[in-house]
C-alpha positions, -999 to 999 in steps of 0.1 A, spaced: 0 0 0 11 32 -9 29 50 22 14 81 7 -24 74 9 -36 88 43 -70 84 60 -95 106 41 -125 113 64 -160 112 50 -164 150 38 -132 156 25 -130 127 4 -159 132 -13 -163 96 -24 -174 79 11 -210 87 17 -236 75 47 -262 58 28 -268 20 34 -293 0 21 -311 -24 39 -306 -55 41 -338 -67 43 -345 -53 7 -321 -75 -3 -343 -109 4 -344 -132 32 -308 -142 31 -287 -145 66 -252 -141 77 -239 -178 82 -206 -183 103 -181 -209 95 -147 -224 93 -133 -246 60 -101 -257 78 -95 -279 105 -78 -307 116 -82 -337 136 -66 -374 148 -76 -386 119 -46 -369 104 -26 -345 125 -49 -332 147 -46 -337 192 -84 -343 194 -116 -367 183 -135 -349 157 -163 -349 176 -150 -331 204 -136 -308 177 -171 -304 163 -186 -296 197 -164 -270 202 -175 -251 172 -209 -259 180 -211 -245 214 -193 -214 199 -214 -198 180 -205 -213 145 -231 -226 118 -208 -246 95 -176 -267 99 -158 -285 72 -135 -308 89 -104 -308 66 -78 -338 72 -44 -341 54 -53 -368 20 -80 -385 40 -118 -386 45 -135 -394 76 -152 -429 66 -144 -459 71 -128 -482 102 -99 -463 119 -83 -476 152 -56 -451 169 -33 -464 200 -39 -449 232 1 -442 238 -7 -422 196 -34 -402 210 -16 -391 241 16 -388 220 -6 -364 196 -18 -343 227 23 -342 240 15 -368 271 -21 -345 281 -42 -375 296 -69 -345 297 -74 -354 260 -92 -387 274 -106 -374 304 -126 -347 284 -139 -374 254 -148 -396 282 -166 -371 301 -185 -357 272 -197 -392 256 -193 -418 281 -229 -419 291 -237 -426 256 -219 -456 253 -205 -440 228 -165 -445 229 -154 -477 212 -121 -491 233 -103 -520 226 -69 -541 235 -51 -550 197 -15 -568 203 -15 -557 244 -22 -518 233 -55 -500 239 -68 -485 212 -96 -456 206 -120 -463 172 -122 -427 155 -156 -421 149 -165 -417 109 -183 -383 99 -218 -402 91 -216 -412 126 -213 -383 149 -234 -360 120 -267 -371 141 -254 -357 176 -246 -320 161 -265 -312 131 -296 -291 128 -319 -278 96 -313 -243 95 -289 -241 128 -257 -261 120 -242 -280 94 -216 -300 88 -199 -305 54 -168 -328 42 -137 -317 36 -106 -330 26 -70 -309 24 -56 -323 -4 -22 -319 4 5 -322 -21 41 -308 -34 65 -300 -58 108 -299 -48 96 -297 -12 72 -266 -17 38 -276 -1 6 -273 -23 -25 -273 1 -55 -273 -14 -93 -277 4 -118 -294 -12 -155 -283 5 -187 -307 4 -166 -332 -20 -181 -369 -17 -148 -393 -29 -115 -388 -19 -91 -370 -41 -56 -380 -39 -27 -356 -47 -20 -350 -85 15 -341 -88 29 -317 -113 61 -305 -128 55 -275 -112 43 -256 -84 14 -241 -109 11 -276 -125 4 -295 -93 -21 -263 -83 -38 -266 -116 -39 -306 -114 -57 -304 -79 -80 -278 -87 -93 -297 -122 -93 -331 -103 -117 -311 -81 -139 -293 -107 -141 -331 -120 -156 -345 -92 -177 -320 -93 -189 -323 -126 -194 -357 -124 -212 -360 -99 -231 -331 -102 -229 -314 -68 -212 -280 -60 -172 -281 -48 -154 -259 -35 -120 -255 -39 -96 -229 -24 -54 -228 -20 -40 -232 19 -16 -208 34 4 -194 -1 33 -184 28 38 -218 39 73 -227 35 69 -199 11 59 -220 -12 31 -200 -34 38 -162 -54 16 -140 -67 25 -145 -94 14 -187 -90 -16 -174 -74 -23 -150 -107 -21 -178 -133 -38 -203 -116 -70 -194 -136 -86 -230 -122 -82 -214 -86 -110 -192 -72 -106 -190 -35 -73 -187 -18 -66 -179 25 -64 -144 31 -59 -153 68 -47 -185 79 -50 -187 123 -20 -212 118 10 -190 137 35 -208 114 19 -197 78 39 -165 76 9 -142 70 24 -112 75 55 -121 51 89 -106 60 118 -83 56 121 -99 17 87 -115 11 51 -98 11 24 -112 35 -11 -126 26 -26 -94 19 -1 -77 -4 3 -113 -20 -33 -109 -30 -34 -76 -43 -11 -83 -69 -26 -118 -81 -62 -101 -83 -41 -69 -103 -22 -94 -124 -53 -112 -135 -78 -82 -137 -50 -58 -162 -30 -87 -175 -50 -119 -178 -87 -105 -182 -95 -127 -154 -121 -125 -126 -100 -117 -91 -93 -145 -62 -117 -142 -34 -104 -144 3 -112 -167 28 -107 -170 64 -96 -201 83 -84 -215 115 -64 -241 101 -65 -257 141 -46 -285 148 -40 -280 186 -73 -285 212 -59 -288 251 -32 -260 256 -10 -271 235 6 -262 205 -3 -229 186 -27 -234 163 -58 -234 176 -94 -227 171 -112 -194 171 -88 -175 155 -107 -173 116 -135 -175 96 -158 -166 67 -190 -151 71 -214 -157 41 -248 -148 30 -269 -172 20 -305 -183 13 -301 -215 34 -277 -234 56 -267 -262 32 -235 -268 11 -250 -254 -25 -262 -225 -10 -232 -219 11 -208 -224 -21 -233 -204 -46 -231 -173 -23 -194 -176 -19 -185 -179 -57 -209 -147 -58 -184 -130 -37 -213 -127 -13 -192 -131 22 -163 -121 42 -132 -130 64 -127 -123 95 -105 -124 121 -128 -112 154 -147 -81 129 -185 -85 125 -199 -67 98 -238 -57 104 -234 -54 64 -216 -53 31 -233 -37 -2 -218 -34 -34 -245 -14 -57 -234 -21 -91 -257 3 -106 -242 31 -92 -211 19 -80 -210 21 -43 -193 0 -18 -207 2 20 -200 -10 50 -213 -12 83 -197 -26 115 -216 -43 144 -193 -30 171 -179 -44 201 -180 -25 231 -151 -3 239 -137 -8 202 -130 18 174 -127 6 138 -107 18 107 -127 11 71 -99 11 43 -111 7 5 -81 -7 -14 -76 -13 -50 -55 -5 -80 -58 24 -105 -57 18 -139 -25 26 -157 -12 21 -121 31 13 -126 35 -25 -141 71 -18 -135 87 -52 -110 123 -61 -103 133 -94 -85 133 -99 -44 169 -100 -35 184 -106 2 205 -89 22 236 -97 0 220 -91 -31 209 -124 -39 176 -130 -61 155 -150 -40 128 -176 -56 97 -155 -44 72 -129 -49 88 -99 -74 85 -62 -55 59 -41 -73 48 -7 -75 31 11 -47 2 15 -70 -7 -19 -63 -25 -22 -34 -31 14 -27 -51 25 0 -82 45 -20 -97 59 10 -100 57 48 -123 68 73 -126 64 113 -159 50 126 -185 19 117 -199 29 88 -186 41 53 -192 38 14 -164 41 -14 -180 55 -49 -162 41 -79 -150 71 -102 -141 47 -134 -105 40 -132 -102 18 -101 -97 -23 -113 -110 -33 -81 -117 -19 -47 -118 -39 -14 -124 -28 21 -100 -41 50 -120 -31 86 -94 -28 114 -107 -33 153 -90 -13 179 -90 -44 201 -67 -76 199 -83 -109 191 -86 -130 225 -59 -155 213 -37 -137 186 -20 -155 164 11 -128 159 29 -100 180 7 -70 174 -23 -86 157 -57 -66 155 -91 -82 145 -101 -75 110 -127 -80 85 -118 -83 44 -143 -80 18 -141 -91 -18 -132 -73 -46 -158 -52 -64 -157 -31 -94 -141 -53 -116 -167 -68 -137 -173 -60 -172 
């Protein structure tokens, strides 16, 4: 973002304005809360699914899509008691609370296999019943497809899918994206129900550029904000975080590529349930809008751009009038907390100029290239819960980024503030 934008306030600007429509003119569709990527034993998760499940339940969530590493939750699974406990780094409490919570169920399956106990994992069909509600909460099936190329991880979630999709390889980083995302459009297709697909955590390992994420043109959906402490959202002295990674991709493919732009998505990407570890849940999520609380309606409001990530910001609403332009949005505030609306974008004819990201002895480094300050460029700013951003023409897109005053409760980096990102507007032809 250009260190030369400043926070306009409504008046001066002349582009933010008051008016919001209501949302109630808009139909009868609701906010839904939800999280696409989690993690449990049956890959490398510390707890049952189940208890993961019931925490998002008792938390105010409607959806979860219970994302394990190349596996589906079917089938007969047996884990060793010593593996569980191993998982949980020796916390017995990992039993103590599954036993407390189902026990009078007769729901836990224990066994003795060669002189070891062992714990049945309990399949998704199974513990569906004890959670799911029409119209309350919903759970949906998930699988992180989780593959490679020369040791750079590609992670890619596959929502609502019904047969497991192995990793496709590549001979690329692009290739094996592009592999995964058709062998998930296939699916898909051939069965005839709606899949979603989104990229993991680009930053991992920084394994993923903008420049991957730009030409990509299978990929939809990417993480905007990954909870996962070790994801490298914010980037670093060299490298660009999340944010500015996304930017450029959705510039690259608007002005170079005639492309529609990635929308963002926020996940907690939890692994770690009893203390623990530092990913863990709570930290992200999407909001989306919806007609119902089922899969296709979930995915059909999302590839309408119709929803938001957050990390602890609620928004009361998001409106982009196409007819004349406007982009609002309101905050439902939190007591005590002050919020910041940016609308970002690029300019047309903004500087296409790039050079290669070099480190501190002037070697090129195998990442993102630096780009213009055009890219990125914070549009307009104001202080307070509501705002709008008129379009004059020459913007290719134009998101908002709402920053909270206030921390999240369990932050997943020094400094962190709760935020909200919407998706790109103003680019369609």
């Amino acid at each position: 973002m250009s260190p030369s934008s400043t926070f306009r306030h409504l008046a001066l600007a002349g582009c933010l304005l008051l008016i919001l429509a209501p949302a109630a003119l808009r139909g009868e569709s609701n906010w839904y809360r939800g999280n696409l990527h989690t993690h449990s034993l049956w890959s490398d998760g510390d707890d049952f699914p189940e208890m993961i499940v019931d925490w998002y339940h008792r938390n105010g969530y409607d959806f979860l899509a219970i994302s394990d590493h190349n596996i589906l939750m079917a089938g007969e699974k047996w884990m060793n008691e010593e593996a569980i406990l191993g998982r949980a780094g020796g916390d017995r409490s990992v039993l103590t609370k599954y036993h407390a919570r189902f026990d009078d169920d007769n729901w836990i399956e224990r066994r003795e296999h060669q002189g070891k106990p062992q714990y049945r994992l309990k399949t998704l069909e199974e513990f569906r019943p004890l959670f799911e509600e029409t119209g309350k909460f919903l759970l949906i099936q998930g699988e992180e497809v989780t593959d490679n190329f020369e040791r750079k991880p590609v992670h890619i979630n596959a929502t609502n899918l019904q047969e497991y999709i192995p990793p496709q390889r590549g001979t690329s980083v692009r290739d094996t994206m592009r592999n995964n995302f058709k062998a998930i459009k296939e699916q898909e297709k051939r069965l005839g129900i709606p899949i979603l697909g989104h990229l993991n955590h680009p930053n991992f390992h920084w394994a993923i550029t903008a420049e991957d994420l730009a030409h990509v043109l299978e990929e939809n959906f990417f993480e905007v904000y990954n909870g996962h402490p070790g994801i490298n959202h914010m980037g670093d002295e060299y490298r660009p975080g999340d944010e500015r990674l996304w930017d450029i991709a959705n510039t690259i493919r608007i002005a170079e590529l005639n492309a529609p732009p990635l929308y963002g998505l926020g996940t907690d990407d939890a692994h770690h349930y009893h203390g623990r570890g530092e990913a863990i849940t709570g930290r992200g999520w999407v909001m989306v809008r919806a007609e119902e609380l089922s899969p296709e309606a979930l995915i059909a409001a999302m590839r309408k751009g119709d929803f938001y990530a957050s990390s602890g910001v609620t928004l009361r609403d998001v409106l982009y009038d196409r007819e004349n332009r406007v982009l609002t949005v309101e905050v439902q505030p939190d007591p005590g907390a002050t919020y910041t609306i940016q609308f970002i974008g690029t300019r047309k004819g903004y500087d296409k100029t790039s050079r290669p990201a070099t480190d501190a002895d002037g070697n090129e480094l195998e990442t993102t290239r630096i780009y213009s300050e055009d890219i990125g460029e914070v549009l307009a700013a104001a202080e307070g819960t509501k705002a709008s951003y008129r379009l004059h023409g020459d913007e290719l897109y134009v998101r908002a980024l709402i920053t909270s005053s206030l921390a999240p409760v369990n932050p997943g980096f020094e400094g962190q503030k709760q935020q909200a990102w919407t998706q790109p507007v103003g680019w369609e032809k």
